[in-house]
N, C-alpha and C positions, 0 to 999 in steps of 0.2 A: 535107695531109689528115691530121686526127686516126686513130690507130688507134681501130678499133673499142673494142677492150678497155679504153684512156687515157679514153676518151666515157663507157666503165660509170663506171668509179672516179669521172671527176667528176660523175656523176649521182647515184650514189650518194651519194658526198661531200656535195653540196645537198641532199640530203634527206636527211640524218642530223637527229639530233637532236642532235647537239655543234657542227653545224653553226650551227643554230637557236639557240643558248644563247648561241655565241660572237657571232653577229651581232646577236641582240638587246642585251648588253652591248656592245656596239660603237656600235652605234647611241643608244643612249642615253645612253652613255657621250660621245660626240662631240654631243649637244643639249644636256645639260647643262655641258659643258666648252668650247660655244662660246666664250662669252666671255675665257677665259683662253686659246685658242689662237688667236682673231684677235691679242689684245692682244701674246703671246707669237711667234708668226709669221706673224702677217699675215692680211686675210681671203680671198688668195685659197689658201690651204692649205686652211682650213675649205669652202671651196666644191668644192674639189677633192675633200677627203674624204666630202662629202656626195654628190656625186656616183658617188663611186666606190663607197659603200656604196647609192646608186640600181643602179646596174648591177648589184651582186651579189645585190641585193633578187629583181631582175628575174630572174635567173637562178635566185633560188631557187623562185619563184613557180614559170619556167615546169619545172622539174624533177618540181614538187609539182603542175603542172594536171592532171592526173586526180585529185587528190584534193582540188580547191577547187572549192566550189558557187557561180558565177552569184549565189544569191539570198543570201550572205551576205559577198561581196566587200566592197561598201561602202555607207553610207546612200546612198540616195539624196539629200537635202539637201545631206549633205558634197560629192559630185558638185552638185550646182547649183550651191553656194557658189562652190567653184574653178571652176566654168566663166563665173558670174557677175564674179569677179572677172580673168577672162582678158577677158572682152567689154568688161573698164573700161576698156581699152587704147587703143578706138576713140575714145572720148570724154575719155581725159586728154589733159593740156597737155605731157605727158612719155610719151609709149605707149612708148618703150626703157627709161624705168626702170620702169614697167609691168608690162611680160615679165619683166625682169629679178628683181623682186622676186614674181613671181607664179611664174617660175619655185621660189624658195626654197619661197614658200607650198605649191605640189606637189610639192616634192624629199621636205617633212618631214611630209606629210601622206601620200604614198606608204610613205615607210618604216613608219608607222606601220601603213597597211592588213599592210604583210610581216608586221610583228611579231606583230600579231594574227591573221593568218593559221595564222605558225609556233607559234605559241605557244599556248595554253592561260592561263586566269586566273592560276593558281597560280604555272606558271612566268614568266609576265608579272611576276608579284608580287615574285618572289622574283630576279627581275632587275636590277630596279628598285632593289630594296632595298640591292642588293650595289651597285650605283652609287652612289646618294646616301651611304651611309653610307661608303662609298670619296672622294666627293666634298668629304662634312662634315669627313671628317677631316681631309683636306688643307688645309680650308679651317680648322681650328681651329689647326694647326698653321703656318699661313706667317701668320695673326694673331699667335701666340706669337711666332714668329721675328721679326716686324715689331715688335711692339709690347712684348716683354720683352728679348729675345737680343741684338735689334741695337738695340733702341730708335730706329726712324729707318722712314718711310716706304717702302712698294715702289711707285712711281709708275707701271709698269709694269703692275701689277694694280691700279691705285686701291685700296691698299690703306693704310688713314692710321694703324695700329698704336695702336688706340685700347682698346686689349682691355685695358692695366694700368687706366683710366681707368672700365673696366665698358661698355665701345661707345661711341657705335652699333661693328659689322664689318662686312664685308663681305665676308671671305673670296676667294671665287676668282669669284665671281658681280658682283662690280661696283658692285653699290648695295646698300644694307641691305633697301628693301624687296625687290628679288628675293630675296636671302638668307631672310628671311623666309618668304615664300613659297615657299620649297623646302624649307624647312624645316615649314611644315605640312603640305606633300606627302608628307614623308619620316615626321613621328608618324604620318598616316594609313596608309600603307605598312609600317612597324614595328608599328603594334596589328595587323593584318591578319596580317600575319607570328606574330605572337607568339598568336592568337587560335587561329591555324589549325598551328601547333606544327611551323611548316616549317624553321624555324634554334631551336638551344638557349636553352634560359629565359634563360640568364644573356649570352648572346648579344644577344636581345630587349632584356632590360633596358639595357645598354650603349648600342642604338643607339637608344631610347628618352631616354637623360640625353643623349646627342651632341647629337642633334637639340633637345631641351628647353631642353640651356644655348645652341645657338648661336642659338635661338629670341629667348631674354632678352635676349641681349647684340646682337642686332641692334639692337632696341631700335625696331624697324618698326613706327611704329601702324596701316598696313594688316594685319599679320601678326594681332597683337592681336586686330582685327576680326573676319578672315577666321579665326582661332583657336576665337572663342567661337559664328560662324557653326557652325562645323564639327562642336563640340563639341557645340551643341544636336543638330543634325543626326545624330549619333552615339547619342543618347540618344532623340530620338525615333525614330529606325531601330530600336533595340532595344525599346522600349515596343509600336511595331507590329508586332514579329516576335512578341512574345509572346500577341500578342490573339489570338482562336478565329477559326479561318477564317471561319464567317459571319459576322466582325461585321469582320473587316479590310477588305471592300470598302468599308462605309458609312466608315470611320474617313480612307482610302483618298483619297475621293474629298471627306470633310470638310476634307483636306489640300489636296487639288486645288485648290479653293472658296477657300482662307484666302491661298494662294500667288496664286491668280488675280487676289483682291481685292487684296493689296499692291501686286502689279506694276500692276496699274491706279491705285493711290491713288500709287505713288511715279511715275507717269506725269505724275497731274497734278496732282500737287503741287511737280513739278520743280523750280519757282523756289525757294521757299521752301527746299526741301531742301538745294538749292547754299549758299542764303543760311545756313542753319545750317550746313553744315559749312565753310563760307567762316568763320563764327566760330571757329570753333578754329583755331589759330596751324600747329600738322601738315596743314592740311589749304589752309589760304588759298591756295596757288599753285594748287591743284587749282581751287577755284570761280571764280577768275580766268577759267583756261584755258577754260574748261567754257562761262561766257559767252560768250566771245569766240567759239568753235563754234559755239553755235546762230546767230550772223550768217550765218556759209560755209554753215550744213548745208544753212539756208533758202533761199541761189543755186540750189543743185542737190539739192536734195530727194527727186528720184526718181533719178536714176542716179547722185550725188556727183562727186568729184573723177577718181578713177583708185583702182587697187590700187596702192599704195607699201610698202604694211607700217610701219616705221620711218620717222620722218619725217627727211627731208634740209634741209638749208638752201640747199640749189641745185635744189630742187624747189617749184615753186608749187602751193597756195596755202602751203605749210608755211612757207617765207620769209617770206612776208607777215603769216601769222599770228606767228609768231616776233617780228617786228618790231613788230606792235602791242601787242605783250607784252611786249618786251623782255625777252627770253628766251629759251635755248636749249633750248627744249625738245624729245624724240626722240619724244614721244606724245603722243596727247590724255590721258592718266590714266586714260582710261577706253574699256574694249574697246567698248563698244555704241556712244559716242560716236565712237571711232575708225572704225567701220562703215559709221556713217551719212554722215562727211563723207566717205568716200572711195568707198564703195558704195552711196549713200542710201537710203532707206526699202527699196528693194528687197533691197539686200543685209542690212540690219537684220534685216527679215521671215524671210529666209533661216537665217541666222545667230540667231537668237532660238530659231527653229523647229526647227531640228536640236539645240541645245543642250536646250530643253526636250522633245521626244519624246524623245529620250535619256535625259534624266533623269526622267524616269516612267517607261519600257522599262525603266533597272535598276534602280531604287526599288522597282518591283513585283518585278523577281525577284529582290532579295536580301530583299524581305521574305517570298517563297513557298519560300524553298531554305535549307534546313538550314545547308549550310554557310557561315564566315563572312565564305571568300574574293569571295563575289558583292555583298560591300555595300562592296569596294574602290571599285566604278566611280560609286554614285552618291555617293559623300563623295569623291574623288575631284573631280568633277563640281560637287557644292557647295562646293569650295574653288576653283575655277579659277571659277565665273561670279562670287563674291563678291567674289572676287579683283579679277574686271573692272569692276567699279564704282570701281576707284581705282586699277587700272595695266590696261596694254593687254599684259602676258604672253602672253594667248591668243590673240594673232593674229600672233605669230613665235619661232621658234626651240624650245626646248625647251617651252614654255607650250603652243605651236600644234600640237607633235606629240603631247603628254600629251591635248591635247584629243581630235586626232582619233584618238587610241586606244580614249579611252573612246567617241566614239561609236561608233567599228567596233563595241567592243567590247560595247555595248549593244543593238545593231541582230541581231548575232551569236545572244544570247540569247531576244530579244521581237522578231519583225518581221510585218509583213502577209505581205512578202514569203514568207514563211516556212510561213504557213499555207497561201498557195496552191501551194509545193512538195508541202507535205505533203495537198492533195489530190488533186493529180496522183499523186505515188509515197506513199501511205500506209507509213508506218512503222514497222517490222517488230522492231524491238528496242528498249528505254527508251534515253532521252541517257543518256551516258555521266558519272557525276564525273568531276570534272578530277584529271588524272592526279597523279601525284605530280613535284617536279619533279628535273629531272636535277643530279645534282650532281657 
């Protein structure tokens, strides 16, 4: 029997705010460092650890339940998603690796609802930041080590020490493209930081050229892509903050209109589109794959294959498609393609649908809110879906928890949900800014 008094302190302890700080960097810290601690010791430590920062999540929640609302726990979408993908289980050809990987899908998608629980924007922000830029560096530095110091490969980190050569790298993350891709994570994170004056100018600027030169030197034409994506996105975000309130809804919903019509024109223009990017030499293994999917999606078009996550090669159809391919491939290249054969249309719809109320939920309030930590989640959000047109990041590991951050963290600021609270308990004092964060 716990003494009474040992019960305060650890309640206490879970609801601190140093509590909150440490396990947000821990958790994020262990998403994005997956891949170097399977490779490093194995995956069942990383499972262990994820696990174990599940329980302490759990424990912070229930310390903090009197002060967490019902109507801003988690989208509901996100909730159908994962329970959508638990019911694929009945219908795969593998329902134990099913569980198993549906399991991770919930492990990193829980942690995430904690974080945004415990956290605030800012401090969210300013977490994040202290990670990647602890991660870039590591990752700059066992490139040096590899490819100046020792001159000679680390095969243990796929690391080819091509850095005297100008790249591609790949640092701690495994492939150039994810490198990439974390690396426009990490600009977007660093302007944010530097915008909203939460770490020193000169600070800013530092983890601004880290991320910039390990950018280059991937040498990832998805990153590229997803870069100039990002960029626009960044500049039309600021053009719409600047317009006069009556004239940002029309502007608003001209955006809506332009975004609605592309996603319909690259619907059905599909083929062709493959077939162009099938022409460029960086991209031909991708339009390959891409065909070959639409055969399997057509089998099972409403309910897919199973939830897998990663594909296996002692898992079907992923063997098979492998082999018509000749191929090792771990993904379809592309998250919406990934969905569909493994969750078909339904889980498409699902996943489509929470991604995009998301990103109109924060679109709109960082274009209605002063400050310029609230326009992290929909740039953020435009780097992870642009993302998935040419890797499947966002449906494991550190990709898939980024994701369901930002939705929590969207759902959090704009919900229906929300409104129906606030007509039941009308509310009695302005939201609060986000706090400042702990340091």
């Amino acid at each position: 029997m716990i003494p009474l008094e040992l019960r305060r302190m650890i309640r206490r302890g879970l609801r601190s705010a140093e509590m909150a700080r440490v396990f947000t960097l821990v958790a994020l810290g262990t998403a994005f460092s997956s891949f170097a601690i399977q490779r490093l010791t194995g995956p069942w430590t990383l499972h262990a650890m994820v696990a174990g920062l599940c329980a302490i999540g759990l424990a912070i929640l229930l310390a903090r339940r009197r002060e967490l609302s019902p109507l801003h726990f988690a989208p509901t979408m996100l909730l159908a998603f994962v329970a959508w993908a638990l019911a694929s289980a009945f219908w795969a050809d593998d329902g134990a690796d099913t569980l198993r990987s549906w399991l991770s899908l919930a492990a990193y998608a829980f942690l995430a609802v904690v974080i945004a629980q415990a956290r605030d924007t800012l401090q969210m922000v300013r977490a994040l930041g202290d990670v990647l830029r602890a991660l870039l560096g590591a990752s700059l530095a066992a490139e040096i080590l590899s490819g100046i110091l020792i001159d000679m490969p680390i095969p243990v980190l796929q690391i080819a020490g091509n850095i005297a050569a100008g790249g591609p790298v790949q640092g701690l993350f495994g492939t150039r493209n994810y490198l990439g891709f974390v690396t426009v994570v990490a600009l977007v994170t660093f302007l944010v930081e530097w915008r909203t004056q939460s770490i020193a100018r000169a600070h800013s600027v530092f983890s601004i050229a880290l991320a910039g030169l390990l950018a280059v030197l991937s040498a990832s034409p998805t990153a590229f892509v997803v870069a100039v994506v990002a960029t626009v996105a960044v500049f039309t975000l600021a053009l719409v903050r600047r317009i006069d309130t009556e004239r940002r809804r029309d502007v608003q919903l001209g955006l809506g209109v332009v975004l609605a019509v592309g996603a319909l024109l690259a619907y059905l223009l599909r083929g062709r589109i493959v077939d162009v990017v099938g022409a460029a030499t960086d991209f031909s293994n991708r339009s390959a794959v891409w065909l070959e999917l639409f055969e399997w999606i057509r089998r099972r078009w409403i309910t897919g294959w199973g939830w897998h996550g990663g594909w296996s090669d002692d898992v079907f159809p992923f063997n098979s498609i492998n082999w018509q391919l000749r191929d090792q491939h771990a993904s379809a290249l592309n998250a919406y393609l990934d969905v569909a054969l493994q969750l078909g249309w339904v889980g498409v719809i699902l996943f489509a649908g929470m991604c995009a109320v998301a990103l109109v939920r924060s679109w709109i309030t960082a274009s209605e809110r002063r400050s310029s930590v609230y326009a992290w989640t929909p740039l953020v959000l435009v780097v992870i879906l642009s993302e998935s047109m040419f890797e499947s990041f966002a449906l494991d590991g550190a990709g898939w928890m980024l994701l369901a951050l930002c939705l929590v963290r969207a759902g959090q600021a704009r919900s229906w949900r929300t409104r129906i609270g606030e007509t039941a308990h009308p509310p009695t004092a302005p939201l609060e800014l986000p706090r400042e964060p702990d340091r």
